[in-house]
N, CA, C and O atoms as a GROMACS GRO file, in nm:
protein
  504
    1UNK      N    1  -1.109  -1.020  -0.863
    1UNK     CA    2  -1.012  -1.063  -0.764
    1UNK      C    3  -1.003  -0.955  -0.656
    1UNK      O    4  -0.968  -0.845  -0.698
    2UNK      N    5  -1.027  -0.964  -0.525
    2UNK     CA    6  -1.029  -0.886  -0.400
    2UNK      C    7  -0.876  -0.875  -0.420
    2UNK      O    8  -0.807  -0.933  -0.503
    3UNK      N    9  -0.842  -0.796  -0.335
    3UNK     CA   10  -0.705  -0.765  -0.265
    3UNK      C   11  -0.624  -0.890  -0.204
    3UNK      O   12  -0.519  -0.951  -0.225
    4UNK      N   13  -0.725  -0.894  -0.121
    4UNK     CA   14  -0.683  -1.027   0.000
    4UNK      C   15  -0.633  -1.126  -0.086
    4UNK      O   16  -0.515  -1.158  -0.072
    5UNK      N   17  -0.713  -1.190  -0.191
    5UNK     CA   18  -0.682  -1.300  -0.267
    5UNK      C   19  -0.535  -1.296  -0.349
    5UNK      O   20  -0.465  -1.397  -0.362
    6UNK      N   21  -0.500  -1.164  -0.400
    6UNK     CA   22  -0.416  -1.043  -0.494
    6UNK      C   23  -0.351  -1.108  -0.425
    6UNK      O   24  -0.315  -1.214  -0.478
    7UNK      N   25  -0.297  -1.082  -0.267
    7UNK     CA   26  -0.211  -1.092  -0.186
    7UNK      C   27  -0.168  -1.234  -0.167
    7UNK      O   28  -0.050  -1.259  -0.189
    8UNK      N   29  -0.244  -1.324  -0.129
    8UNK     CA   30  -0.260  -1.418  -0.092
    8UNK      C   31  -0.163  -1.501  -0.247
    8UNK      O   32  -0.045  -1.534  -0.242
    9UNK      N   33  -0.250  -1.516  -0.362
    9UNK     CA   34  -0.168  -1.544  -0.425
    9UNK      C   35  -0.034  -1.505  -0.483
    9UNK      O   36   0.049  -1.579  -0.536
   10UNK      N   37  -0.029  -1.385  -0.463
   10UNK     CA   38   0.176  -1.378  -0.457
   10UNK      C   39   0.244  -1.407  -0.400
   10UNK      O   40   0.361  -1.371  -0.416
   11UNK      N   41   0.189  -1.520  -0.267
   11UNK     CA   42   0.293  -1.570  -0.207
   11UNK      C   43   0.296  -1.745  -0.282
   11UNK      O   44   0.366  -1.836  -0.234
   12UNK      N   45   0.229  -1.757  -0.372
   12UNK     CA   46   0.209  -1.883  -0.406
   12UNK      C   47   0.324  -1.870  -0.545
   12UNK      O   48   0.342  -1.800  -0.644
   13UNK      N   49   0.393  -2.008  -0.464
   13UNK     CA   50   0.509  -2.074  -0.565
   13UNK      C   51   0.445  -2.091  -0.719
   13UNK      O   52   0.498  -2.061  -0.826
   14UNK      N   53   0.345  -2.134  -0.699
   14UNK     CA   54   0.301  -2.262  -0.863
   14UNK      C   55   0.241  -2.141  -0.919
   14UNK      O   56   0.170  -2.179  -1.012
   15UNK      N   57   0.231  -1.959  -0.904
   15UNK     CA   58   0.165  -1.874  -0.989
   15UNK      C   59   0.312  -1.816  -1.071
   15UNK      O   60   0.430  -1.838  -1.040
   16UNK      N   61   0.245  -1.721  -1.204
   16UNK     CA   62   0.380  -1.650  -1.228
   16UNK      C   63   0.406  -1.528  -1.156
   16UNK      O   64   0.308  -1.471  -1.108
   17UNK      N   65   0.555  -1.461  -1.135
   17UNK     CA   66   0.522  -1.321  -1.074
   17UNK      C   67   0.470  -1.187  -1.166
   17UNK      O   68   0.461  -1.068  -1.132
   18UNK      N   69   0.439  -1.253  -1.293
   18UNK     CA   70   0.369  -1.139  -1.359
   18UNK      C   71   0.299  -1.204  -1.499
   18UNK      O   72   0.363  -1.291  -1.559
   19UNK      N   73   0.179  -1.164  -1.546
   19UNK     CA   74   0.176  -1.229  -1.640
   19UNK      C   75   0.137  -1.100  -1.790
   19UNK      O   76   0.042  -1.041  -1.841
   20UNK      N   77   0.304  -1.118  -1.808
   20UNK     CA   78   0.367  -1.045  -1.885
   20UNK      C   79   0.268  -1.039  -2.055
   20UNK      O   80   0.229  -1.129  -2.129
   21UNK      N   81   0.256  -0.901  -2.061
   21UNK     CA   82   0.185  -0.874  -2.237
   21UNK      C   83   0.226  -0.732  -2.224
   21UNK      O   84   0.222  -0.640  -2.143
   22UNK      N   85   0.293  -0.780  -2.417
   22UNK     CA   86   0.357  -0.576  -2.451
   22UNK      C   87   0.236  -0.485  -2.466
   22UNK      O   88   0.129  -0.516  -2.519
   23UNK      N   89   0.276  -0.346  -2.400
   23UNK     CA   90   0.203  -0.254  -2.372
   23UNK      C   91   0.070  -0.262  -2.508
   23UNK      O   92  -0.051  -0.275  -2.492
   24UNK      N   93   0.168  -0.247  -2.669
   24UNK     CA   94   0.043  -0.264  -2.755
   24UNK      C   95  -0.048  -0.383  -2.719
   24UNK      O   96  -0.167  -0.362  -2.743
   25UNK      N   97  -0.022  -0.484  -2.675
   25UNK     CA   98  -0.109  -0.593  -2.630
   25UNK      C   99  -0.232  -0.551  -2.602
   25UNK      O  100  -0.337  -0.546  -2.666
   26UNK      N  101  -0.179  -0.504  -2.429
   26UNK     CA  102  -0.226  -0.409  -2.319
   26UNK      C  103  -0.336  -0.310  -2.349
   26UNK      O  104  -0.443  -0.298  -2.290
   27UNK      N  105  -0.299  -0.256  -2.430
   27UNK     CA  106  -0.354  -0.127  -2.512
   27UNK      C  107  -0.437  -0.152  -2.616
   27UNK      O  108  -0.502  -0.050  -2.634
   28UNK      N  109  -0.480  -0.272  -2.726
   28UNK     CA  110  -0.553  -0.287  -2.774
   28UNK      C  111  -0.670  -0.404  -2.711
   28UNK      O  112  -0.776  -0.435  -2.765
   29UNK      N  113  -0.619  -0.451  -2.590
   29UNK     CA  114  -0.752  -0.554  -2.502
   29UNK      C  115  -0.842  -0.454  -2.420
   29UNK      O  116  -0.964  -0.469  -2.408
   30UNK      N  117  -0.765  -0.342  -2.359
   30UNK     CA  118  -0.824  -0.291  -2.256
   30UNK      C  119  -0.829  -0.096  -2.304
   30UNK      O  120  -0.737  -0.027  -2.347
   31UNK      N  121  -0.973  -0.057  -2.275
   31UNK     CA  122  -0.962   0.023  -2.311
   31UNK      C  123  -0.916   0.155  -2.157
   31UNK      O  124  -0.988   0.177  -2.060
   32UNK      N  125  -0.807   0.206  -2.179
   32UNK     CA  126  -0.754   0.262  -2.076
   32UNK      C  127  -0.769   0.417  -2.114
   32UNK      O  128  -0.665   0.476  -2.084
   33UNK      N  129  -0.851   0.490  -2.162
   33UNK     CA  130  -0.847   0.603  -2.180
   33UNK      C  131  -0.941   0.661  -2.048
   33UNK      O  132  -1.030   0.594  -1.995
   34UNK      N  133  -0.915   0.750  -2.022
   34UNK     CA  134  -0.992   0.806  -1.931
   34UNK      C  135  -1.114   0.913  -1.951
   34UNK      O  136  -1.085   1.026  -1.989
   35UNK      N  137  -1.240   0.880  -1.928
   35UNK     CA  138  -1.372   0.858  -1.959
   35UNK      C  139  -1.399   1.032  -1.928
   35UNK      O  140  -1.330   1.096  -1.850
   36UNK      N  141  -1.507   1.084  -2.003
   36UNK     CA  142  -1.519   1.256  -1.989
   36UNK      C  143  -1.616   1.214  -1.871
   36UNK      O  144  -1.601   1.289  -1.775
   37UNK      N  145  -1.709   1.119  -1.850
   37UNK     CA  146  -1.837   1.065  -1.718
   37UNK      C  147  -1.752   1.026  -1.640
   37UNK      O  148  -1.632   1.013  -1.664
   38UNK      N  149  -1.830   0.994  -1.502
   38UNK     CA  150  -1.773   0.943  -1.377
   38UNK      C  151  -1.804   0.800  -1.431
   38UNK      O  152  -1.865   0.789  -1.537
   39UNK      N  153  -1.761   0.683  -1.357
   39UNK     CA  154  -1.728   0.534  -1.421
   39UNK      C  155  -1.834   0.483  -1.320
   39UNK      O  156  -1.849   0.563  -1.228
   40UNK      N  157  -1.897   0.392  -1.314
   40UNK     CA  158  -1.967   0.320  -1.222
   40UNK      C  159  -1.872   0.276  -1.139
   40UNK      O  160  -1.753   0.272  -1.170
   41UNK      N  161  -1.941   0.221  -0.975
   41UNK     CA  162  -1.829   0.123  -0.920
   41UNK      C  163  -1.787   0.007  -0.940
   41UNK      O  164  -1.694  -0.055  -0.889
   42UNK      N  165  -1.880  -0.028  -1.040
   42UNK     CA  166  -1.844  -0.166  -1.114
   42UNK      C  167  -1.752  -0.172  -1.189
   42UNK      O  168  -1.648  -0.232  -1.158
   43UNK      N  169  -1.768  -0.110  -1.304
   43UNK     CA  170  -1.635  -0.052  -1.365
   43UNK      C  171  -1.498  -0.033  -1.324
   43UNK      O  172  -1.407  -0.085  -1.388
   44UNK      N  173  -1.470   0.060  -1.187
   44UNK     CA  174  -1.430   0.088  -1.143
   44UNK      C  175  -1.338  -0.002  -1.123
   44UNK      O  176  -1.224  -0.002  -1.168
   45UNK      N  177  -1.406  -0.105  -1.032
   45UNK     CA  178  -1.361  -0.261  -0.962
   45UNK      C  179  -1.335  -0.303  -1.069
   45UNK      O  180  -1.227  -0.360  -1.053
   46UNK      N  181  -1.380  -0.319  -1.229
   46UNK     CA  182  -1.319  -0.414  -1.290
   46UNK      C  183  -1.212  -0.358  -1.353
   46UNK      O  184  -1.130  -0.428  -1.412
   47UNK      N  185  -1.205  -0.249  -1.347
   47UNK     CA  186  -1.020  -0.151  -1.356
   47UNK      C  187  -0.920  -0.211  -1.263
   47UNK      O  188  -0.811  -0.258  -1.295
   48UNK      N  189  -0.969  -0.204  -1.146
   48UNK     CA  190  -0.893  -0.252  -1.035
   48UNK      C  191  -0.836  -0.400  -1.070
   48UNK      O  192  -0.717  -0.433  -1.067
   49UNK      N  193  -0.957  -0.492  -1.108
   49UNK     CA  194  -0.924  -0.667  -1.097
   49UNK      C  195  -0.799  -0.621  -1.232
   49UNK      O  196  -0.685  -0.652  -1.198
   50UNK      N  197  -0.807  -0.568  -1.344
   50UNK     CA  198  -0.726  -0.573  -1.441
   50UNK      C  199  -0.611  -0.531  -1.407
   50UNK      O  200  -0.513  -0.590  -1.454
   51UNK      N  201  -0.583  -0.367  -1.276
   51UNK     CA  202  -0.455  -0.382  -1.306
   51UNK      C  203  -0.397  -0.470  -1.206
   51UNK      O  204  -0.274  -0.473  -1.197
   52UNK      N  205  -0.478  -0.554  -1.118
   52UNK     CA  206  -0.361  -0.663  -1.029
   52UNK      C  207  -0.336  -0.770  -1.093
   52UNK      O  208  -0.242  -0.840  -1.053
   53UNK      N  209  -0.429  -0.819  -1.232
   53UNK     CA  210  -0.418  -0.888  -1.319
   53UNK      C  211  -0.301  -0.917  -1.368
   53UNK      O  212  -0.264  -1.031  -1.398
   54UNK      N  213  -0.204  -0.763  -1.386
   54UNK     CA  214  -0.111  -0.747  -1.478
   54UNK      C  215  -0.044  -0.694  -1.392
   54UNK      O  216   0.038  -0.620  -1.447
   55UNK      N  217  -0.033  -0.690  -1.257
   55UNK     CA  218   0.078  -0.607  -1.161
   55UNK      C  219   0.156  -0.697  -1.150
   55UNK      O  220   0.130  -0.814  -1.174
   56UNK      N  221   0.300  -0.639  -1.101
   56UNK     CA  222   0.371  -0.718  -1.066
   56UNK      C  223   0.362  -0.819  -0.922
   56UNK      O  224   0.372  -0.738  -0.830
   57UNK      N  225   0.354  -0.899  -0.888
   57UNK     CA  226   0.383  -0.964  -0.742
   57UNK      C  227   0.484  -0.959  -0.696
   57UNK      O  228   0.542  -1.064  -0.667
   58UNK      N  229   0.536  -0.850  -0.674
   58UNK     CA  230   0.639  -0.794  -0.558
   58UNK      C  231   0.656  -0.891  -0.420
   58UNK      O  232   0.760  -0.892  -0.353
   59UNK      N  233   0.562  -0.955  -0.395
   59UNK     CA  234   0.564  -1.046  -0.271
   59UNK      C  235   0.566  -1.167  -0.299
   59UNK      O  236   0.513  -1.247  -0.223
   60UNK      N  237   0.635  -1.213  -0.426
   60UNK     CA  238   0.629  -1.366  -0.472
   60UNK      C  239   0.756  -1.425  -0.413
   60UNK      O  240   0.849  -1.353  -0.377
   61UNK      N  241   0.760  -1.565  -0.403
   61UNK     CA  242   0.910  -1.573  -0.346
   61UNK      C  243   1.038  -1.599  -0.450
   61UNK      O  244   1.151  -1.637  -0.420
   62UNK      N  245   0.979  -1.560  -0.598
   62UNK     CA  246   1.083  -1.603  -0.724
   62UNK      C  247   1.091  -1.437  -0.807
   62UNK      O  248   1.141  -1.413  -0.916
   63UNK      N  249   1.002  -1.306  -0.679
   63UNK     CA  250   1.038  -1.182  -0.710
   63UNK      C  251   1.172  -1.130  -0.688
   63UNK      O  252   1.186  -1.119  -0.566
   64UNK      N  253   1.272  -1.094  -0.745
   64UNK     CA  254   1.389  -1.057  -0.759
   64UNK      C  255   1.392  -0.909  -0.790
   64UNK      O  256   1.363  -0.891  -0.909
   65UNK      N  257   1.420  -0.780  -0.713
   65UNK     CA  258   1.463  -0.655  -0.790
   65UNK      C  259   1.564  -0.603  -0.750
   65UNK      O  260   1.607  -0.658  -0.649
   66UNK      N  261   1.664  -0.461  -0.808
   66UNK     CA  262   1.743  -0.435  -0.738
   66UNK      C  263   1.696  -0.305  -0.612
   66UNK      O  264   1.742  -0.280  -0.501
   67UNK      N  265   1.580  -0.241  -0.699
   67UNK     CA  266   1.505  -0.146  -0.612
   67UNK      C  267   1.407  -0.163  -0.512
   67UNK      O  268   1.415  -0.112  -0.400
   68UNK      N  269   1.320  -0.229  -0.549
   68UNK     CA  270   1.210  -0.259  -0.453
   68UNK      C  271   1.235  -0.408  -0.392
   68UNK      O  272   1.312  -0.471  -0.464
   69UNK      N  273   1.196  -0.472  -0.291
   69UNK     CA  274   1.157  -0.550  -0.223
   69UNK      C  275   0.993  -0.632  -0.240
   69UNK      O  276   0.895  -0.608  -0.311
   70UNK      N  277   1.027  -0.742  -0.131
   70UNK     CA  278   0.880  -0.830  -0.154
   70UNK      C  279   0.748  -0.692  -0.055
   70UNK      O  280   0.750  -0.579  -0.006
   71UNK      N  281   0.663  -0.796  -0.077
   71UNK     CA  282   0.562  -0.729   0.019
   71UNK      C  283   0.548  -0.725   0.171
   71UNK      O  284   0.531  -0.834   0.224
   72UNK      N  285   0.551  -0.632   0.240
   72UNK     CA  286   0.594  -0.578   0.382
   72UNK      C  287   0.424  -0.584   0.453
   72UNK      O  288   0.346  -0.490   0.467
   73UNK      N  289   0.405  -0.732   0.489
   73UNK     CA  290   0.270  -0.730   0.565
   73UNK      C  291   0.244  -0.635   0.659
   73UNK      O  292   0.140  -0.569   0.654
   74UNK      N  293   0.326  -0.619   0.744
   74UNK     CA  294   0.312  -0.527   0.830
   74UNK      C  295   0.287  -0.397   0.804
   74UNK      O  296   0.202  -0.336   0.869
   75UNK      N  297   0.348  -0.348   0.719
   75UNK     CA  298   0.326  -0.226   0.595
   75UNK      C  299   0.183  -0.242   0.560
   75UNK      O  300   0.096  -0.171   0.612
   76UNK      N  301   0.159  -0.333   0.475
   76UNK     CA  302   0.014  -0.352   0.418
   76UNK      C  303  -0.111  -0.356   0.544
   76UNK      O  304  -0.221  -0.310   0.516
   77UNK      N  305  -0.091  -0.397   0.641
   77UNK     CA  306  -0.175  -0.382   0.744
   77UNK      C  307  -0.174  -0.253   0.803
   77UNK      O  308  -0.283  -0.198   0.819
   78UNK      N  309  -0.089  -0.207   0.831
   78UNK     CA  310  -0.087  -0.071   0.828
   78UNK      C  311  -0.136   0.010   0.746
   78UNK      O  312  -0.241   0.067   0.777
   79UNK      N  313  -0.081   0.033   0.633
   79UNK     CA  314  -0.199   0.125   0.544
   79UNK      C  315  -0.360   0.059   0.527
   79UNK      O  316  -0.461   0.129   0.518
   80UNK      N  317  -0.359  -0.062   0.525
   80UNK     CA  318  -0.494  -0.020   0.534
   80UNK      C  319  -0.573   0.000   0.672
   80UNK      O  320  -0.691   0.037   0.679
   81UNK      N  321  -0.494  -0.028   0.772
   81UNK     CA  322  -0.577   0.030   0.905
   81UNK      C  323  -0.607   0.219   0.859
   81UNK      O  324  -0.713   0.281   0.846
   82UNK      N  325  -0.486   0.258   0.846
   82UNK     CA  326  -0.469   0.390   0.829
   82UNK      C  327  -0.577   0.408   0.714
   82UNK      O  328  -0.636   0.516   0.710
   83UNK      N  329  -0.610   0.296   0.606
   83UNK     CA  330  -0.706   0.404   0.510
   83UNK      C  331  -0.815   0.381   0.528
   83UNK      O  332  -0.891   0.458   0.468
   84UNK      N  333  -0.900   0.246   0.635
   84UNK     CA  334  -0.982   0.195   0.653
   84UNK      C  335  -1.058   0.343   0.749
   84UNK      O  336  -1.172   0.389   0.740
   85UNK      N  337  -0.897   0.406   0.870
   85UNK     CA  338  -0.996   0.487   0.931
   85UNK      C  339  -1.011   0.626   0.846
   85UNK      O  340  -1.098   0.710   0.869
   86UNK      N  341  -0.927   0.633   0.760
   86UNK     CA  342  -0.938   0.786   0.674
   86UNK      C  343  -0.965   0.874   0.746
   86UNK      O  344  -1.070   0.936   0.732
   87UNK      N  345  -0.857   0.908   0.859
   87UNK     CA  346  -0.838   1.059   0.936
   87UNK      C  347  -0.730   1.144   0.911
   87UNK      O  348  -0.652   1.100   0.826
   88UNK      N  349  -0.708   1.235   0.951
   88UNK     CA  350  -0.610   1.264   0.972
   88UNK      C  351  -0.542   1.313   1.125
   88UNK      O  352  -0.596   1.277   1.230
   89UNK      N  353  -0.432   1.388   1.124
   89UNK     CA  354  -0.415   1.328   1.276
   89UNK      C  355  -0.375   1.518   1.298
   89UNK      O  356  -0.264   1.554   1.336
   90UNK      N  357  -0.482   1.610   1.268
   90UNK     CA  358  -0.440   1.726   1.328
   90UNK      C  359  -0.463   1.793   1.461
   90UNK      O  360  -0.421   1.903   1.496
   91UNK      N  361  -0.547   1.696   1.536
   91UNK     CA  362  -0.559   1.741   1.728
   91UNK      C  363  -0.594   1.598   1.756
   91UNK      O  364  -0.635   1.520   1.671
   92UNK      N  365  -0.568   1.564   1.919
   92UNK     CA  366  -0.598   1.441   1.984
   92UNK      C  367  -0.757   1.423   1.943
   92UNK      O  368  -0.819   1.320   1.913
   93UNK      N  369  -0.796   1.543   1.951
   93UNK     CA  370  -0.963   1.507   1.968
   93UNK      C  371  -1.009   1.440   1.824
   93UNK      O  372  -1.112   1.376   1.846
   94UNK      N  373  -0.970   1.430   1.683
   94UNK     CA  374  -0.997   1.344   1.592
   94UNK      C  375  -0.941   1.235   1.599
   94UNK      O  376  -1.015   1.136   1.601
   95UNK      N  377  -0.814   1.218   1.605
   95UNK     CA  378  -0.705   1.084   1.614
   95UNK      C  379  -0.687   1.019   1.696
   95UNK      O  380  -0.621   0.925   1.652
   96UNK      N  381  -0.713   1.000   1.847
   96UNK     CA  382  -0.660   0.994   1.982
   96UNK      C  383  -0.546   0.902   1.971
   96UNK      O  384  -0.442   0.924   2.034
   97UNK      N  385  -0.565   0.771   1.873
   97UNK     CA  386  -0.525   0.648   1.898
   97UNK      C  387  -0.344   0.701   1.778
   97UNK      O  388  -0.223   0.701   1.798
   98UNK      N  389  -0.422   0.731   1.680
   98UNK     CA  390  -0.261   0.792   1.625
   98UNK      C  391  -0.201   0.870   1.665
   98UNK      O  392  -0.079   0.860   1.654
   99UNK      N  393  -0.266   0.994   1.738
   99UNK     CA  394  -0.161   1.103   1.778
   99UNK      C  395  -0.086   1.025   1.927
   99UNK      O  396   0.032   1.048   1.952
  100UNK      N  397  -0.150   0.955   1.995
  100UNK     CA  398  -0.065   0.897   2.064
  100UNK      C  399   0.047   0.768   2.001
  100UNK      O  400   0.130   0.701   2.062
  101UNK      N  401   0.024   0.769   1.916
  101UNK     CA  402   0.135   0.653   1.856
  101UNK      C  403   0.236   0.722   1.806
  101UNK      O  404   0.347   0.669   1.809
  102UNK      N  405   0.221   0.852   1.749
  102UNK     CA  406   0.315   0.938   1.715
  102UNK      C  407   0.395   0.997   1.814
  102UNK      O  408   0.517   1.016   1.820
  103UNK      N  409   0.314   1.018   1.878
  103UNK     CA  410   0.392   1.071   2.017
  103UNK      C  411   0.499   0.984   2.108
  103UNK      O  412   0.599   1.046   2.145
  104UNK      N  413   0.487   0.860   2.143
  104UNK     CA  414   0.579   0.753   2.178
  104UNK      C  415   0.672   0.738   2.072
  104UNK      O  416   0.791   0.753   2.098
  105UNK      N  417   0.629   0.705   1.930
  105UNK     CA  418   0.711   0.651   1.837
  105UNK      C  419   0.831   0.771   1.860
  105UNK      O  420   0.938   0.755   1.919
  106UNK      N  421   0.794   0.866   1.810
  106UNK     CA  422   0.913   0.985   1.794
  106UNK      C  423   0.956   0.991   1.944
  106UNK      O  424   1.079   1.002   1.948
  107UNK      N  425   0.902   0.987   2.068
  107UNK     CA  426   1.008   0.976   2.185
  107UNK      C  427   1.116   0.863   2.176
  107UNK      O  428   1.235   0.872   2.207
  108UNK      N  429   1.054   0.761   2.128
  108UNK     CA  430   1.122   0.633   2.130
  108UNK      C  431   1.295   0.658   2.042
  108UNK      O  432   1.406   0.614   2.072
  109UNK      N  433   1.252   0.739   1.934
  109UNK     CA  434   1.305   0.726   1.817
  109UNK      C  435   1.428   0.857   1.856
  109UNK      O  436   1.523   0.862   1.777
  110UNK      N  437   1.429   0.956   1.969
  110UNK     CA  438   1.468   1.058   2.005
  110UNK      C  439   1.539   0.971   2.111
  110UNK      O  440   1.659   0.993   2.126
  111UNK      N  441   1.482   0.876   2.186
  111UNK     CA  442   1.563   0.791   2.282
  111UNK      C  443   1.661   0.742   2.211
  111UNK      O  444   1.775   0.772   2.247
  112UNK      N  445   1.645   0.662   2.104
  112UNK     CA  446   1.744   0.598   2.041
  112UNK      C  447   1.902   0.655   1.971
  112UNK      O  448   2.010   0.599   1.951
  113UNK      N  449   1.850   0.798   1.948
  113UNK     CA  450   1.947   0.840   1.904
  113UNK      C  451   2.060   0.919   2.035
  113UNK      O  452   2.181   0.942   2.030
  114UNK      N  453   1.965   0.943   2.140
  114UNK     CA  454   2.067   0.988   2.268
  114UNK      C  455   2.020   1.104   2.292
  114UNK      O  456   2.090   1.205   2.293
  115UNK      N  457   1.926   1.102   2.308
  115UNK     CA  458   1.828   1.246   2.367
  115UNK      C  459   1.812   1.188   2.499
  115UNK      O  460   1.771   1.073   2.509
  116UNK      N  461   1.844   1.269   2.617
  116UNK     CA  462   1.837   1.254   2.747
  116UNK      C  463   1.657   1.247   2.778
  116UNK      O  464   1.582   1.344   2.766
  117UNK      N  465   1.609   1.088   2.827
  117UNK     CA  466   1.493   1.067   2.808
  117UNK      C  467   1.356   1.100   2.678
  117UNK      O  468   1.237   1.105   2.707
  118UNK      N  469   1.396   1.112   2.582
  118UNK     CA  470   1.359   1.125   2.444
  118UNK      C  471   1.313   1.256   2.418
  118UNK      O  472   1.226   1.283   2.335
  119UNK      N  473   1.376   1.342   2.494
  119UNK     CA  474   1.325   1.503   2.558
  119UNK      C  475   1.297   1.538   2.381
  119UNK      O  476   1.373   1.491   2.296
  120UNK      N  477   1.196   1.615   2.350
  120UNK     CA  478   1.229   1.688   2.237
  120UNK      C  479   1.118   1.730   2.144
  120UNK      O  480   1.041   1.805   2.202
  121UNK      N  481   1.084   1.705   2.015
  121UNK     CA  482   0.971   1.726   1.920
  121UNK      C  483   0.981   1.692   1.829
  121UNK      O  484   1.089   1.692   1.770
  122UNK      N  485   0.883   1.654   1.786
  122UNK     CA  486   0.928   1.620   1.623
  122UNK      C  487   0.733   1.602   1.580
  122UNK      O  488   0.638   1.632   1.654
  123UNK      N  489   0.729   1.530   1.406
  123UNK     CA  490   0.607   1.541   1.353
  123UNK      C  491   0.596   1.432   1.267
  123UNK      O  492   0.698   1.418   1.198
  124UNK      N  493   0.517   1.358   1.248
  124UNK     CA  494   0.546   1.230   1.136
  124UNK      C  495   0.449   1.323   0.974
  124UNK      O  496   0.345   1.388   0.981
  125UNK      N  497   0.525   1.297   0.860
  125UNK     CA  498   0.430   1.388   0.763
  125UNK      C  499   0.431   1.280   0.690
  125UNK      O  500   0.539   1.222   0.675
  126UNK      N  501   0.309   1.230   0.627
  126UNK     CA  502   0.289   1.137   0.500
  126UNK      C  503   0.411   1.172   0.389
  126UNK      O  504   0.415   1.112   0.282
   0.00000   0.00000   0.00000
């Protein structure tokens, strides 16, 4: 199961938002120990399909919590723009397109609070 699909179906009514098995379950289907070798990427991926298998769907519309919330598309498009480009943003000359987004955002955000024309500094940190 891709991501996209992951996603796609937690917004679907007719799925469950989790499909619930106790940890011993869990623990005697799948072997979850962590390997002394590096794993293939196959492997890998079929780690992945298992744990969205058994994740919760946070973005279902019959998800209920008191802590977390549904899924924040805009959020999710965002990180993966952000991990698709895997930079970081320490001079214009690697980032151009983020360090200028940082730069408005925090004026914007310095405007809002009553900074005479968003005069000021600031830094966004993961």
């Amino acid at each position: 199961m891709t991501v996209l699909r992951y996603v796609v179906k937690s917004f679907d009514r007719s799925t469950k938002v989790i499909d619930f098995h106790y940890p011993n379950e869990l623990l005697q289907e799948y072997n979850w120990e962590l390997a002394d070798q590096p794993q293939t990427l196959e492997e890998i991926l079929l780690n992945c399909r298992t744990t969205l298998k058994y994740a919760i769907k946070t973005g279902h519309p019959r998800y209920f919590n008191q802590l977390s919330t549904g899924l924040d598309m805009v959020g999710l498009a965002a990180d993966w723009l952000t991990s698709a480009a895997n930079t970081n943003m320490f001079t214009y000359e690697i980032a151009p397109v983020f360090v200028l987004l940082e730069y408005v955002t925090l004026r914007k955000m310095r405007e809002m609070i009553g900074w005479p024309g968003g005069c000021g500094d600031g830094i966004f940190s993961p």
